[in-house]
ROVEX-717884 format. One record per residue (C-alpha): z, y, x; residue number from 1; residue in three letters. Coordinates in nm, 2 decimals. Layout:
N
Z;Y;X;NUM;ALA
...
//
This chain:
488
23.49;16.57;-1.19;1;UNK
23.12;16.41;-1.18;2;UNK
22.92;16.70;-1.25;3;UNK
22.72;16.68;-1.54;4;UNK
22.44;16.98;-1.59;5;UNK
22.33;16.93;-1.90;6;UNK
22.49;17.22;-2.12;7;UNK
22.46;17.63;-2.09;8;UNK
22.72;17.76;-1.91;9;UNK
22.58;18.12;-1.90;10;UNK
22.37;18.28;-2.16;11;UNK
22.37;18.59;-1.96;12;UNK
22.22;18.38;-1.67;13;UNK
21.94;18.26;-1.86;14;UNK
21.85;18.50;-2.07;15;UNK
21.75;18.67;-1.70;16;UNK
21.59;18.37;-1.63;17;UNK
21.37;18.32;-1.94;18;UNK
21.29;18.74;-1.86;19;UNK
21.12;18.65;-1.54;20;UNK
20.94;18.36;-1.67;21;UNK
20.80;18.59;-1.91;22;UNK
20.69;18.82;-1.68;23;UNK
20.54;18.56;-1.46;24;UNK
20.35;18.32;-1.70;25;UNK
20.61;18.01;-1.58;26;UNK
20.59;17.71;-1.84;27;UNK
20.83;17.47;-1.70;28;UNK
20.72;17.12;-1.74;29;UNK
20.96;16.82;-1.94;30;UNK
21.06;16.53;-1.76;31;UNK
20.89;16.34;-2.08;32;UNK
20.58;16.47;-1.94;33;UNK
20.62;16.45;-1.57;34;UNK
20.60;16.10;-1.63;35;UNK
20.37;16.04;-1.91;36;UNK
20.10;16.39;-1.88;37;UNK
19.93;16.30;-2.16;38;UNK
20.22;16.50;-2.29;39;UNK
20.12;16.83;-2.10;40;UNK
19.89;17.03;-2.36;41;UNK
19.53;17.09;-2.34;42;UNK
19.53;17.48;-2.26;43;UNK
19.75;17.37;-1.95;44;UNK
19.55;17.09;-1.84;45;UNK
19.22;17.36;-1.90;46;UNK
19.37;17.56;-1.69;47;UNK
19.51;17.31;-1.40;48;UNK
19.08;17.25;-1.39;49;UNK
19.07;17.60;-1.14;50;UNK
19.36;17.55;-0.96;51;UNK
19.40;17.34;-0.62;52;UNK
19.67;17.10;-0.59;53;UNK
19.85;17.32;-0.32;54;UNK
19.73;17.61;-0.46;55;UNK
20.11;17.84;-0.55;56;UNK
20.06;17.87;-0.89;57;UNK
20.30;17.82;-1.17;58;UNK
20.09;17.54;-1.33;59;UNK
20.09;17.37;-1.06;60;UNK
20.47;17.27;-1.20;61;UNK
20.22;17.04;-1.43;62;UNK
20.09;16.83;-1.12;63;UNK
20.47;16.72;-1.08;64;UNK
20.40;16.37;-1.14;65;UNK
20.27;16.03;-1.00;66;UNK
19.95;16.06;-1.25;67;UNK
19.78;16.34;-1.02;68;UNK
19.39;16.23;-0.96;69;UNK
19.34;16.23;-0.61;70;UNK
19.13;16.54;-0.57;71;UNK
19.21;16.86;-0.36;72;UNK
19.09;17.05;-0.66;73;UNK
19.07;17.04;-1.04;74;UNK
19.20;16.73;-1.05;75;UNK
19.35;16.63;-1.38;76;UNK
19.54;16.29;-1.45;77;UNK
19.43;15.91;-1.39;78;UNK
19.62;15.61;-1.32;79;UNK
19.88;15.63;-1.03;80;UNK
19.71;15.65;-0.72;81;UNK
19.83;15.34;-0.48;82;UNK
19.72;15.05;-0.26;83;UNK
19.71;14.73;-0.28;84;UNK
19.77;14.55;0.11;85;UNK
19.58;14.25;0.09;86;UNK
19.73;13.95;0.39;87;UNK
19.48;14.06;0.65;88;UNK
19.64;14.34;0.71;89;UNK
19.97;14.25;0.59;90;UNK
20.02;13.88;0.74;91;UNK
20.19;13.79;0.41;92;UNK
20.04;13.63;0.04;93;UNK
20.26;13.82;-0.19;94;UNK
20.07;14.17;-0.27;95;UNK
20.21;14.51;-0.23;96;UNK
20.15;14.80;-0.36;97;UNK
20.23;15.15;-0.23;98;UNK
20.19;15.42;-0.40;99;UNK
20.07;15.72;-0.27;100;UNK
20.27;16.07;-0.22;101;UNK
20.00;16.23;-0.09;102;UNK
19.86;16.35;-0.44;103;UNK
20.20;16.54;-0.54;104;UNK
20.14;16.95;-0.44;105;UNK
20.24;16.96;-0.06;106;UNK
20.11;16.64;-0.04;107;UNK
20.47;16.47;-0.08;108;UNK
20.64;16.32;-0.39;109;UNK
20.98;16.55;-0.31;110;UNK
20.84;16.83;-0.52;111;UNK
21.01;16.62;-0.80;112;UNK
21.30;16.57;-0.68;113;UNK
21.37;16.93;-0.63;114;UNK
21.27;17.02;-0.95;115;UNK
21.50;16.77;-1.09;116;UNK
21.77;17.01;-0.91;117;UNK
21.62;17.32;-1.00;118;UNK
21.53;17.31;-1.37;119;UNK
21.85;17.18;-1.52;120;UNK
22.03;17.47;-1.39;121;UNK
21.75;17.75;-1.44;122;UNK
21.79;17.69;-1.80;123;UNK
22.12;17.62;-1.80;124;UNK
22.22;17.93;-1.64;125;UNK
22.38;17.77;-1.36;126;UNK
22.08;17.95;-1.16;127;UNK
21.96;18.29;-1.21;128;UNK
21.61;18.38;-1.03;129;UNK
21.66;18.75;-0.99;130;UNK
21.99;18.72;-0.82;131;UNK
22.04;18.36;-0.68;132;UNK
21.83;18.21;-0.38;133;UNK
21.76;17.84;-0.37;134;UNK
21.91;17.63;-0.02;135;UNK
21.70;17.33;0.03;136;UNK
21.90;17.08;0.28;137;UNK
21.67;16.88;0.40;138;UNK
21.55;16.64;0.70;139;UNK
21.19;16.76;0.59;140;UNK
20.99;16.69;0.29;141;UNK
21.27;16.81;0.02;142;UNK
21.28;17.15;0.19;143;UNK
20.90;17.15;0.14;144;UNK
20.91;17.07;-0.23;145;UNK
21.21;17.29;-0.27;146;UNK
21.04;17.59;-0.11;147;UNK
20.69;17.53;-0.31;148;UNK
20.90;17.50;-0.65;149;UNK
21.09;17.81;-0.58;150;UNK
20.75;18.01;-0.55;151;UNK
20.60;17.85;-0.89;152;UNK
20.94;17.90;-1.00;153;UNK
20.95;18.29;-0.97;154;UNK
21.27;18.26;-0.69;155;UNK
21.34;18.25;-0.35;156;UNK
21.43;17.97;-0.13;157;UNK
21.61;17.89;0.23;158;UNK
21.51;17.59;0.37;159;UNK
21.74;17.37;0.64;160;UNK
21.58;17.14;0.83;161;UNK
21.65;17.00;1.20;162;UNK
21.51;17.17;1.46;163;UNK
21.36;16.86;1.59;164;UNK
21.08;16.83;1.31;165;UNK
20.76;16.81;1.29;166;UNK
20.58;17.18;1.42;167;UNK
20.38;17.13;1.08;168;UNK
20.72;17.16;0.88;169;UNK
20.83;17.48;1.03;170;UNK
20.44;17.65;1.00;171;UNK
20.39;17.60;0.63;172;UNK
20.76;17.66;0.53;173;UNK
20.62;18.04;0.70;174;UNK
20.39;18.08;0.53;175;UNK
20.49;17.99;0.20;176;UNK
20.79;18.25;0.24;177;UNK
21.09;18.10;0.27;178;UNK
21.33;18.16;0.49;179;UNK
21.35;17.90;0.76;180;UNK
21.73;17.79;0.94;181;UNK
21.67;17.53;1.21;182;UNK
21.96;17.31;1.27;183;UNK
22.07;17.11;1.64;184;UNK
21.90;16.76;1.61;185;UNK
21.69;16.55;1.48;186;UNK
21.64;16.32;1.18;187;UNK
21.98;16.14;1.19;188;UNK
22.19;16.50;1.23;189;UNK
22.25;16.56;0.90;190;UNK
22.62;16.70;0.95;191;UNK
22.48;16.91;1.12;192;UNK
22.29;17.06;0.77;193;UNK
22.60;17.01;0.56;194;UNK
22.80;17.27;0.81;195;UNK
22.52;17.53;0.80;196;UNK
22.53;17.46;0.42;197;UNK
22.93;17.56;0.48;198;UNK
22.84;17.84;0.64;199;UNK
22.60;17.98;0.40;200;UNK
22.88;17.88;0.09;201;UNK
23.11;18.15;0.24;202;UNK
22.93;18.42;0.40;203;UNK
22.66;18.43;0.10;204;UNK
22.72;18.45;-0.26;205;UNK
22.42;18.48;-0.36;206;UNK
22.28;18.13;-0.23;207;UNK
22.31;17.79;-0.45;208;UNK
22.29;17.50;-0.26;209;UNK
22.08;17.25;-0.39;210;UNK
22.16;16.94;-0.19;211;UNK
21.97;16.63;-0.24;212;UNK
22.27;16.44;-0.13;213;UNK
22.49;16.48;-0.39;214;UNK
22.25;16.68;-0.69;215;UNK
22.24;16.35;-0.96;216;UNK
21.87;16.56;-1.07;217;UNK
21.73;16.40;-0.78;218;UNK
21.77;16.04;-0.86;219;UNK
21.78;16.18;-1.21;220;UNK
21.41;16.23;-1.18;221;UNK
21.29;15.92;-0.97;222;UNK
21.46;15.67;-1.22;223;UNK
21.25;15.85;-1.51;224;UNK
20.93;15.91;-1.36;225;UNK
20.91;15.70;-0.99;226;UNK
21.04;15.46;-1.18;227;UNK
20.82;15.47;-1.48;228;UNK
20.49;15.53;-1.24;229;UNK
20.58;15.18;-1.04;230;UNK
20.60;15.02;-1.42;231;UNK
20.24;15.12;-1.45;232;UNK
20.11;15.00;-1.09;233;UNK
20.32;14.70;-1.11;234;UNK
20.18;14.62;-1.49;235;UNK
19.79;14.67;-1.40;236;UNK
19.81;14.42;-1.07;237;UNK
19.59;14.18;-1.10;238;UNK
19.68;13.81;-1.21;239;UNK
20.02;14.01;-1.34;240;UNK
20.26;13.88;-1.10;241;UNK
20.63;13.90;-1.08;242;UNK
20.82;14.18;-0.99;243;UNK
20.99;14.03;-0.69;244;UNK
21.15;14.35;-0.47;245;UNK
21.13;14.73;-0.47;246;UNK
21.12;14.89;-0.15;247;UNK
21.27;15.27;-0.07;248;UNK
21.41;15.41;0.30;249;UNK
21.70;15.52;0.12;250;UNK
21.64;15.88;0.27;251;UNK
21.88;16.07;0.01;252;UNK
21.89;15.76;-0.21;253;UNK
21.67;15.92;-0.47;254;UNK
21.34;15.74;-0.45;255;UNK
21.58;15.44;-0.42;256;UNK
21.71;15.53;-0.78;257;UNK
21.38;15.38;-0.94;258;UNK
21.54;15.06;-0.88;259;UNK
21.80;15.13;-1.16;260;UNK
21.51;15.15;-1.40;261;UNK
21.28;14.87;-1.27;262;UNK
21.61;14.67;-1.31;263;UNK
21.58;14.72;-1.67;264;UNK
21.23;14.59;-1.67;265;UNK
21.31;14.27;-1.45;266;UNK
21.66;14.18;-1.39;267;UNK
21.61;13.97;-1.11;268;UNK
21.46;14.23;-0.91;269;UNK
21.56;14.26;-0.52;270;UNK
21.63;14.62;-0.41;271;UNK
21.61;14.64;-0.05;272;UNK
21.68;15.00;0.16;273;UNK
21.50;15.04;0.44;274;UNK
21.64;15.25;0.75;275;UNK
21.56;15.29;1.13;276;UNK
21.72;15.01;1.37;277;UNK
21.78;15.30;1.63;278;UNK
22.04;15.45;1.33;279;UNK
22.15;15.14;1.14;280;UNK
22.41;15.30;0.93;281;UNK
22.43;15.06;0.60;282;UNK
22.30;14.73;0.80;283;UNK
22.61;14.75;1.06;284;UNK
22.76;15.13;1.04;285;UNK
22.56;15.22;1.31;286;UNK
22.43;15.57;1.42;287;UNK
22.16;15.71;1.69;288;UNK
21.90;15.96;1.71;289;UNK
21.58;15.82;1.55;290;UNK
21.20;15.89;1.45;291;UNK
21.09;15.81;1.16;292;UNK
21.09;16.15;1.00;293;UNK
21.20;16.20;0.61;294;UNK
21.49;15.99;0.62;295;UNK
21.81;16.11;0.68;296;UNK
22.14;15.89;0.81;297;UNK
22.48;15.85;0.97;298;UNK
22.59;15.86;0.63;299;UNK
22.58;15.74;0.30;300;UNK
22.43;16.00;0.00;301;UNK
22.66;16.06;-0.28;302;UNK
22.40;16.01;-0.51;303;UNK
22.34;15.67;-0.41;304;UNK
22.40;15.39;-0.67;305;UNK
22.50;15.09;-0.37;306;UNK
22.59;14.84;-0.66;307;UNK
22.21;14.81;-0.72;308;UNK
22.13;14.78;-0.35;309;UNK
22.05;14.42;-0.24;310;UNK
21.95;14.43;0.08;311;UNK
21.89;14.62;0.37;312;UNK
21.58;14.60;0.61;313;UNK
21.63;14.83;0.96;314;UNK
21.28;14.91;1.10;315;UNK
21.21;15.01;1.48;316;UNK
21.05;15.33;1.49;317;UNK
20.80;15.25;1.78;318;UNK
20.67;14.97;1.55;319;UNK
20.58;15.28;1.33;320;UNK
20.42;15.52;1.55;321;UNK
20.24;15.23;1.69;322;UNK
20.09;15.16;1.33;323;UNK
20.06;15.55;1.27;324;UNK
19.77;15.52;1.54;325;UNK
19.64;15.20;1.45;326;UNK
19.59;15.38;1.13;327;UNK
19.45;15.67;1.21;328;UNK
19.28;15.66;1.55;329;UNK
18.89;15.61;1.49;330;UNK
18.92;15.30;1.73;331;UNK
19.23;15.15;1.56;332;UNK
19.01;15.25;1.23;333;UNK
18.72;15.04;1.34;334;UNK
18.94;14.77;1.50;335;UNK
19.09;14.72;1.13;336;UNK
18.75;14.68;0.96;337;UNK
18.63;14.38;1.17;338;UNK
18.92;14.21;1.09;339;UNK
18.86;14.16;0.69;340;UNK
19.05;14.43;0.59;341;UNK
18.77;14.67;0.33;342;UNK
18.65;14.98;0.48;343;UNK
18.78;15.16;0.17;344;UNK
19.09;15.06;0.21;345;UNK
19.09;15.13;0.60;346;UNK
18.98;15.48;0.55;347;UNK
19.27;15.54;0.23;348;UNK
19.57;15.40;0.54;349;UNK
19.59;15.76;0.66;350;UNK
19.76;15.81;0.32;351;UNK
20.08;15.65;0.48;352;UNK
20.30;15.89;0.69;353;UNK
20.55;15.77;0.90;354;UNK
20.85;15.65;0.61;355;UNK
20.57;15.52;0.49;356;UNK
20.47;15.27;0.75;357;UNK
20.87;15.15;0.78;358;UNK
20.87;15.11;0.41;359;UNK
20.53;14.90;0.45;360;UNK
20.73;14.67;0.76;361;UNK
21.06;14.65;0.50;362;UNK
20.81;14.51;0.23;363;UNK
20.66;14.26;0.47;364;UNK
21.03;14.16;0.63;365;UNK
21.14;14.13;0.25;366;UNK
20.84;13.91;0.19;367;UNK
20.90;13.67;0.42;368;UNK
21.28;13.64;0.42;369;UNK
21.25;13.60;0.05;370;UNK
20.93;13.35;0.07;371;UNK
20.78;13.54;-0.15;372;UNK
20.43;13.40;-0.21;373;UNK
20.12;13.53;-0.44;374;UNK
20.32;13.52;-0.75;375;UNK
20.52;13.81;-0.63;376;UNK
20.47;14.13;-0.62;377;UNK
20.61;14.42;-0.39;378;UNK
20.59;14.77;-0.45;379;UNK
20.69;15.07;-0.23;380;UNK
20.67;15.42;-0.16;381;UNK
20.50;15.62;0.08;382;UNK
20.63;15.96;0.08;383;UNK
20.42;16.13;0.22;384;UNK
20.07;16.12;0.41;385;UNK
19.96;16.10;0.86;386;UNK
19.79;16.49;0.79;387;UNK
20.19;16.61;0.85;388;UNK
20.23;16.44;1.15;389;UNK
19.89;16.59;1.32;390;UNK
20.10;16.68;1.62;391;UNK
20.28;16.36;1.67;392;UNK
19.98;16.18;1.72;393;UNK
19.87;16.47;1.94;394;UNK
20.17;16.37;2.17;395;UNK
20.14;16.04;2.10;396;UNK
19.82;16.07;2.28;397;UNK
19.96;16.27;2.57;398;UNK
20.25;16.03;2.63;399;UNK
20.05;15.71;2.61;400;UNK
19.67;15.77;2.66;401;UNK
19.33;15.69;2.47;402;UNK
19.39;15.42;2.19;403;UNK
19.20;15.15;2.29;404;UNK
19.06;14.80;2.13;405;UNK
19.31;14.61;2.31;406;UNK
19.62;14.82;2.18;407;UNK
19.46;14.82;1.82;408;UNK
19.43;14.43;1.82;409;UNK
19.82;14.41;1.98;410;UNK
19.95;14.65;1.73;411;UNK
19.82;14.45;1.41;412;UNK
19.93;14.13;1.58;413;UNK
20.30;14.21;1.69;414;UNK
20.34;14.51;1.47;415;UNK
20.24;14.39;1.12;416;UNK
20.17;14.04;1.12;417;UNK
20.40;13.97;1.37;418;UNK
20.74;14.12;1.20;419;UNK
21.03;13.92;1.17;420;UNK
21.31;13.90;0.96;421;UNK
21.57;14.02;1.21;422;UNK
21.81;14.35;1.14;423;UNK
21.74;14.19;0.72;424;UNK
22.07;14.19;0.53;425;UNK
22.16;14.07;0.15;426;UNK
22.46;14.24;0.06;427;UNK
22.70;14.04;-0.12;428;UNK
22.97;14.23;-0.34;429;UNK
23.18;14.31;-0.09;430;UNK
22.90;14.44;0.13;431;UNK
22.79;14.67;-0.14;432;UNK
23.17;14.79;-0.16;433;UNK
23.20;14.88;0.19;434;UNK
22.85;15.03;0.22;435;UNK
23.01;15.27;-0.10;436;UNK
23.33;15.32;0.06;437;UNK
23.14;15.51;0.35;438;UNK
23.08;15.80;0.13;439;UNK
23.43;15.86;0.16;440;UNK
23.40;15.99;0.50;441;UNK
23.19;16.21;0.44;442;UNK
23.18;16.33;0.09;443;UNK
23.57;16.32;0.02;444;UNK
23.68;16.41;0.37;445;UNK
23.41;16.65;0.50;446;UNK
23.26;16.80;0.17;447;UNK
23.58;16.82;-0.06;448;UNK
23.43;16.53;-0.33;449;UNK
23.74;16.40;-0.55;450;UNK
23.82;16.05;-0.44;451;UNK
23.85;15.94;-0.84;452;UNK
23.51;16.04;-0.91;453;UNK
23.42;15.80;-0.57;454;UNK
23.59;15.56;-0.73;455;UNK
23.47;15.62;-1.06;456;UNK
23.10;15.57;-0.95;457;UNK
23.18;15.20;-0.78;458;UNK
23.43;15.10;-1.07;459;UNK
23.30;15.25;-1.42;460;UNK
22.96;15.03;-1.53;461;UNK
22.90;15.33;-1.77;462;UNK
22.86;15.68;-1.54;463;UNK
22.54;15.59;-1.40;464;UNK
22.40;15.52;-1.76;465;UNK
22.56;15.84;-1.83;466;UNK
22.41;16.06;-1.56;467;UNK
22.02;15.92;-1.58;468;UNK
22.01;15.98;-1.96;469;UNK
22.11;16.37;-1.95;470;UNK
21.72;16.35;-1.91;471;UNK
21.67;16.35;-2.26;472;UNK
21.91;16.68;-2.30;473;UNK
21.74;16.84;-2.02;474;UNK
21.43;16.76;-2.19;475;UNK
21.57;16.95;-2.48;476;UNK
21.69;17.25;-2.28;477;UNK
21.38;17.31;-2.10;478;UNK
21.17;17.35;-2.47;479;UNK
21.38;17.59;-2.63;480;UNK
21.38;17.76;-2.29;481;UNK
20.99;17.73;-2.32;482;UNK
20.99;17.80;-2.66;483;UNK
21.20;18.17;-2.60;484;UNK
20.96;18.27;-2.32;485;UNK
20.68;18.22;-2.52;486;UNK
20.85;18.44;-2.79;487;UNK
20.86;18.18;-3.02;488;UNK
//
């Protein structure tokens, strides 16, 4: 069966759980006001006013949300931070908007999703903190916000990663005190973190694997927040344009979920899911070894609703380490500002990491495939910011040499205004369909899923309804488990 989380299951469990919480001051924060924080109480935000944004402390659970002012420290809540592109650096008229990860704690946006995993089952009692450990399985980031939640959460985490990360993954995941497990590969080897996952299911009771794969809490919490904070950016662009396409690297298809709920706001929205060409698993079943680091493939997530996936954008991942210099080399920096593009916003494109910059090529290849003009807007995402990939530019430099003017000028040319709409696909219904039947190769086949319930989440109109509003019973759960912490 579908797994629903959204009732007790052990009182024992929890009453453990609320013990610790207790003991270590841990207010958990509602999904109600992870999305709107003028929810969050004043003696919380009072508080939040001493404490940095990475800073591991419980109330830190409070900056779990788009609204974060963009401050290292004491920052309270504003309007979502984001950017809009203008066409001088874009090549196309309709705007987009990104908005910006880099204000979430860890400076990524996949604290949330692991908290949509965690919380449901602390006070549930699906997870107790003095026995159970929290597995992150992850390409990256979600380890990361896994890891960081686990420490405000008063429990202990094992992060899974590929070995073939980022150096800066592996340092802070140290020193945050998780245990680390390295797995063969690189981005697109995520089988690789499913058997390790195997592995750690039968030689260690104590773990719970929190898989953003197939754990609904992490679309869960991007269709109610992500999707309410793109609401906001899309609703204060100026001249109010139409909402023409959302774009999400479908990752573990949970950013992707904000879709669902934009859908509800404008029907005839286009939701395109950006991957790398070099592993072009939903444009043509493809696989390969790629770089664009945060988004894993060779498969298709569990957790990702393909019926409300209409189209799919595959981005070459030189394009984006070429614009992850042009962006933050001083002379790409400088070349950018003599070509009409603001200085603020030239000195705010570091806030782009590398998903980032393939999300910001899907949005212009979306753009022009769909003609969008100034009338249409397109938001995306950026993840997560260039300070995590220090050491990719570092052999970036090594392998190619000194940036230059002449590089910084080719790259805007050929890289950004000069994309194309090749590897673009709209998926017609029977696209869709065998996009979704994928999943059964892994999920039924390798990781035991029930082939009704993959046929149930293609066929029944009602179960993804179903598993995005357990929000509001979560929402419920995680008061009264406030509310008995706090003695009340």
């Amino acid at each position: 069966m579908i797994e629903f989380t959204d009732h007790v299951v052990n009182e024992q469990a929890r009453d453990r759980a609320v013990r610790r919480c207790r003991e270590r001051g841990i207010i958990l924060p509602t999904f109600a006001q992870m999305q709107d924080p003028g929810r969050v109480p004043v003696a919380i935000r009072d508080e939040l006013k001493t404490i940095g944004l990475w800073d591991v402390h419980p109330r830190n659970l409070f900056r779990i949300s788009w609204h974060n002012q963009p401050r290292e420290r004491g920052g309270l809540y504003g309007d979502v931070p984001h950017l809009l592109l203008p066409p001088a650096l874009t090549g196309v008229s309709a705007p987009i908007a990104m908005l910006l990860g880099k204000w979430f704690p860890t400076g990524a946006h996949k604290v949330g999703a692991a908290y949509g995993c965690l919380a449901p089952r602390l006070v549930t009692g699906q997870f107790d903190p003095t026995y159970h450990k929290a597995v992150w399985p992850s390409t990256g980031n979600y380890c990361r916000g896994g890891a960081f939640d686990s420490a405000l959460m008063g429990c202990t985490a094992v992060a899974i990663l590929p070995e073939g990360m980022s150096r800066e993954r592996f340092d802070w995941l140290r020193t945050i005190g998780a245990e680390v497990i390295a797995t063969p590969g690189c981005e697109s080897n995520v089988k690789e973190i499913y058997d390790k996952c195997w592995e750690i299911r039968r030689t260690r009771p104590d773990c719970v694997i929190l898989n953003q794969f197939d754990e609904f809490g992490n679309p869960c919490w991007h269709y109610h927040v992500t999707g309410a904070a793109i609401a906001d950016v899309w609703r204060a662009l100026p001249r109010q344009p139409r909402l023409g396409a959302y774009i999400s690297a479908t990752g573990s298809a949970g950013t992707i979920a904000a879709g669902d709920f934009l859908r509800t706001l404008a029907p005839h929205l286009r939701v395109v899911a950006a991957e790398a060409l070099q592993c072009p698993t939903l444009l043509n079943n493809g696989f390969g070894a790629h770089r664009i680091e945060g988004i894993g493939d060779k498969h298709v997530p569990w957790v990702h609703n393909v019926r409300n996936t209409n189209a799919v954008a595959a981005i070459d991942d030189e394009l984006c380490l070429r614009i992850l210099r042009l962006f933050n080399e001083p002379v790409g920096k400088a070349y950018l500002a003599t070509q009409g593009i603001p200085a603020a916003l030239v000195d705010l494109l570091d806030c782009l990491g590398i998903s980032g910059i393939a999300n910001l090529l899907a949005a212009i290849k979306t753009a022009k495939h769909f003609e969008f003009g100034t009338d249409d807007a397109i938001i995306t995402i950026a993840t997560d910011a260039a300070a995590l990939y220090a050491s990719r530019l570092e052999e970036l430099r090594a392998e190619h040499g000194a940036y230059t003017a002449t590089q910084a000028a080719c790259d805007l040319d050929h890289c950004l205004h000069g994309t194309t709409t090749d590897h673009y696909k709209e998926l017609t219904y029977l696209d869709q369909k065998a996009i979704h039947n994928l999943k059964y190769y892994t999920w039924v086949e390798q990781q035991g899923k029930d082939i009704a319930d993959l046929n149930r989440l293609w066929h029944d109109p009602d179960v993804w309804p179903q598993l995005f509003a357990q929000v509001t019973r979560w929402d419920e759960l995680i008061a009264a488990f406030n509310a008995q912490v706090a003695g009340a």
